[in-house]
N, C-alpha and C positions, 0 to 999 in steps of 0.2 A: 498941876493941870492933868497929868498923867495917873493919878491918883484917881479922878473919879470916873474914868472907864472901866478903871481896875476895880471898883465898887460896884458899879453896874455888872459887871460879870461875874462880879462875884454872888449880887444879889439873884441875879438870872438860874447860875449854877443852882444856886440853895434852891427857890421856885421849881427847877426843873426836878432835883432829888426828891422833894415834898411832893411831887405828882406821883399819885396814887400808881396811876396807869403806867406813868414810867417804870416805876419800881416792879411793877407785875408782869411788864415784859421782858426785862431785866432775869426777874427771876427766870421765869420758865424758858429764857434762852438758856440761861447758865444752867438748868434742869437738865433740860433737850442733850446737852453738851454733855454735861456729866452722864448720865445712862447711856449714851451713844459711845462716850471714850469708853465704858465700862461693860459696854454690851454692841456690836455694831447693827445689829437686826433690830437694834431699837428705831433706828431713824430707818424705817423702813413703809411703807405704803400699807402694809397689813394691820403695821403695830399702832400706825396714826389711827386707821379705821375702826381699829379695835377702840382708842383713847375719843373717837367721835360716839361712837355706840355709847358707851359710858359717859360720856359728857352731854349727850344731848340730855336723857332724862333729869339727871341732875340741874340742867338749866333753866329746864321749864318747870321746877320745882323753885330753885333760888330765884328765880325773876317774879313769883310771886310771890315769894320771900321779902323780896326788896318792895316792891310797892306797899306791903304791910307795914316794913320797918320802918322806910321815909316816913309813914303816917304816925310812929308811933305808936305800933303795934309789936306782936309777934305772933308767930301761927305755928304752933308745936304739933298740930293735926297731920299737917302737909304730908307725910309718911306716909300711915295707917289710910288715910282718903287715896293716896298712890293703890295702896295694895285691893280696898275696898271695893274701888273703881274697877280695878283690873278683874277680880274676880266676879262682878257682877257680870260686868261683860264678854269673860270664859262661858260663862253659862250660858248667856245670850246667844252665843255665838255656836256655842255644842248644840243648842236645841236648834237653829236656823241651819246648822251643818247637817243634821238629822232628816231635817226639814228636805235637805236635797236643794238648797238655797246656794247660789250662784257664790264665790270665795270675793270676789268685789263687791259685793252686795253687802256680805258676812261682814266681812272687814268695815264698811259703812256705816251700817248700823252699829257695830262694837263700839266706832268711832266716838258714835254720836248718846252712845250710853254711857261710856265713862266721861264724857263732857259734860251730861244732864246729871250724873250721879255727884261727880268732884262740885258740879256750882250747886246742887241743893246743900251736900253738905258744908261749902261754903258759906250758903246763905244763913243756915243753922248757925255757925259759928257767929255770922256778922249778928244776926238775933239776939242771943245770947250775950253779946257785947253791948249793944244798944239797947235793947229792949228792957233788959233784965240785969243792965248795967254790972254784969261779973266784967273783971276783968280780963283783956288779951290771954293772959299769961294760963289762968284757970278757965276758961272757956273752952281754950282749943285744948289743953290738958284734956279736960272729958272729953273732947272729938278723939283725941288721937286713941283713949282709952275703950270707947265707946267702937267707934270701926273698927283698930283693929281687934277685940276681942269679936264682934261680927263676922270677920273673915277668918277668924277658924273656927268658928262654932258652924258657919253653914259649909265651909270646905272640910274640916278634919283635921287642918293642917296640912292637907296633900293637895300639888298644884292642878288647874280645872283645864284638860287639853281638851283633845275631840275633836278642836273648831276646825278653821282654814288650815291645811296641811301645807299649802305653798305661802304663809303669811311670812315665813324666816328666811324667806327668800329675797324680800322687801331690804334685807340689810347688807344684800348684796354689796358692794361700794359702783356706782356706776361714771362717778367723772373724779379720778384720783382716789382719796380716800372716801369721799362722801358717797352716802348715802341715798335713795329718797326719803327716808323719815329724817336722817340729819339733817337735811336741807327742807324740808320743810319747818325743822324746829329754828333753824338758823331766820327763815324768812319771820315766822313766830316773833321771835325775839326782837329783829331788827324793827319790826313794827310796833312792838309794844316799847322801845326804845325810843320811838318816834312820839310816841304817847305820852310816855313820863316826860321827855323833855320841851316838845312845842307844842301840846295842847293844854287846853283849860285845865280836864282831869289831871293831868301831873301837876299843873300849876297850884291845885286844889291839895292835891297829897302834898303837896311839900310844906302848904300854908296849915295843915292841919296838923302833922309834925313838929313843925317849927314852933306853931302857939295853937289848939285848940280851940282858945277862948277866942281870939282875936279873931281867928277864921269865921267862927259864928256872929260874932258882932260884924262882919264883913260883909254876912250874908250869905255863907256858904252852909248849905245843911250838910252837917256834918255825920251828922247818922247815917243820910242816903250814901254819902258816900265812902262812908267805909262798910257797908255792906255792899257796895259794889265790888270795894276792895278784897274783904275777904271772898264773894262769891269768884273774882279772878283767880286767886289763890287757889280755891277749891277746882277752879276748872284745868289751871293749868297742872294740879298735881292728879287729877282724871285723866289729862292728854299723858302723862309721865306712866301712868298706870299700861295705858294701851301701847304706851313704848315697849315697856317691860315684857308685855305677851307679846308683842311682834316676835322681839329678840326672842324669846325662850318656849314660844309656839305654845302657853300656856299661863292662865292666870295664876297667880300663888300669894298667900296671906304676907309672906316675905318680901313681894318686891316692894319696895320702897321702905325695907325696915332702916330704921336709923337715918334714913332719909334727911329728915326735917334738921338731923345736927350740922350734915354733911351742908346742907341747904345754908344756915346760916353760919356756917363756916365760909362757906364761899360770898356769903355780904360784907360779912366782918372782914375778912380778906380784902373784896375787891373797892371797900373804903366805906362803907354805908352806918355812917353811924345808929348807934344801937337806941341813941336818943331821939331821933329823929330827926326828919328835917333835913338832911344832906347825903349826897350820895347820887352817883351816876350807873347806868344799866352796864354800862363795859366795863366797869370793875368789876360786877358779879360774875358777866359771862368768862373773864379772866382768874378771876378767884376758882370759878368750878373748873377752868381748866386746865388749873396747877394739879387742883386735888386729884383730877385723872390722870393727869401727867405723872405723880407720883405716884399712885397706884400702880398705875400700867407699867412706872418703870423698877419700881421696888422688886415686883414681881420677875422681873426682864433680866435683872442682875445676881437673882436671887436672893434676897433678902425681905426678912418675912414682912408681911403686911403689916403688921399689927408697928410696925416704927414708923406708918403712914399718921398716925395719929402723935406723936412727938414730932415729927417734922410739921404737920399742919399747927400746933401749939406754937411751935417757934414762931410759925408763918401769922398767926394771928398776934403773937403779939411784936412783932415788928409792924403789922398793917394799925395796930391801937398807936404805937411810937409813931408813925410817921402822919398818923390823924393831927397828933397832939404838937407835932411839929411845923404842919401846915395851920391850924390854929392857932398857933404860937406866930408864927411868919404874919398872920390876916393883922393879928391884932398890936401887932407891932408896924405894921404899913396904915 
């Protein structure tokens, strides 16, 4: 009789290991831990600030990362539209600063440029997908190749300042570590979390993922909404762009280079399979916040960056083992 408690707990145990999210808090405590024993200014209130700065862009880059990938997509663009965005709106922003145009106004419209820039070239990409039937994979391929060769051919390669001279001010930390631009990416997210998971649209991305075919036969037009999809994607890697110049009081062809690896680094991590179909918004935001966690602390210890890239290796394929273990677990229950 005492036997099948001890079954139950034991099943509970295995279920709890196979949680993505467990495992990802797990990790980055034992991270936290390690670069604090190794460094003590790590656990400190400047250095978390720093690892928000850096994590916010990142996130609103991999969150529409993630709504692509559930659909059975990918979006290799997501970078190059980061930097494209950014720099269109450097310039917008130098000629309204010129203008004698008010630094909240400036900042408004900058806003609302790399928003309308990231969703046209969004939209382009969804086109190209649907329309002209290329695939995910080679469509955003030419976006990413397309913009950013645009943002050094109209910059030079040198970043676009002039604008709001108090904009890096914005990153001040005002309650703890955060931010106002972190915490507005944090509210960003939480809502688009709300989306993928208890509305229609996430409902829709998941069924087109999961089967295509079926979704259409279901009645869902499937075109409309994966060019909404990518146009998300393109907007949220415009809002990542205007981050970039916040922080660095200037647009430049570089921000968001390498972007789009980092981006599905942190899906693949925070559990979102690459087939589609499965996956929740709190693993991404977990996954991208290992990858600045270890950045931030690699750096903190001394130890060069570039082992950020071996450590995120391991880190993805323990997140592939433990996909394959929680599907192993379903289909055995």
């Amino acid at each position: 009789m005492s036997a099948i408690p001890v079954q139950s707990q034991s099943r509970r145990l295995l279920r709890l290991l196979a949680n993505q999210q467990i495992i990802l808090l797990v990790v980055l405590v034992v991270l936290s831990i390690f670069f604090t024993i190794n460094n003590p200014i790590f656990f400190s209130n400047g250095v978390f600030a720093n690892i928000l700065l850096d994590w916010a862009p990142l996130t609103l880059i991999a969150v529409g990362e993630t709504f692509v990938i559930i659909s059975g997509g990918i979006d290799l663009s997501v970078g190059a539209i980061t930097g494209f965005a950014g720099i269109i709106a450097a310039f917008v922003m130098r000629d309204l600063t010129q203008m004698h145009l008010g630094e909240t106004e400036t900042l408004l419209i900058g806003l609302l440029v790399t928003m309308a820039v990231g969703a046209g070239l969004g939209l382009i990409n969804g086109l190209l997908i649907t329309a002209t039937r290329l695939v995910p994979f080679v469509a955003t391929l030419v976006m990413l190749g397309a913009a950013g060769g645009l943002s050094i051919v109209l910059t030079g390669g040198a970043p676009i300042g002039e604008g709001p001279v108090n904009a890096i001010l914005l990153t001040v930390p005002i309650i703890g570590p955060f931010s106002i631009p972190v915490i507005i990416v944090v509210v960003i997210v939480a809502y688009l979390g709300l989306v993928l998971h208890l509305t229609r649209f996430g409902r829709y991305t998941y069924a087109i993922g999961s089967n295509s075919f079926a979704a259409r036969v279901a009645g869902i037009n499937v075109n409309r909404h994966l060019i909404l999809i990518y146009v998300l994607s393109g907007l949220l890697a415009g809002l990542a762009g205007m981050f970039f110049y916040i922080r660095l009081a200037s647009g430049a062809p570089t921000s968001g280079m390498n972007s789009e690896l980092d981006a599905i680094a942190s899906v693949v991590i925070g559990g979102v399979a690459l087939s589609g179909g499965v996956g929740v918004l709190i693993g991404t935001v977990l996954g991208a916040l290992i990858l600045t966690t270890i950045t931030s602390g690699l750096i903190i210890i001394g130890v060069a960056p570039d082992w950020k890239q071996v450590v995120v290796a391991v880190l993805i394929a323990f997140a592939v083992l433990a996909q394959s273990v929680r599907l192993t677990n379903r289909s055995a229950s």
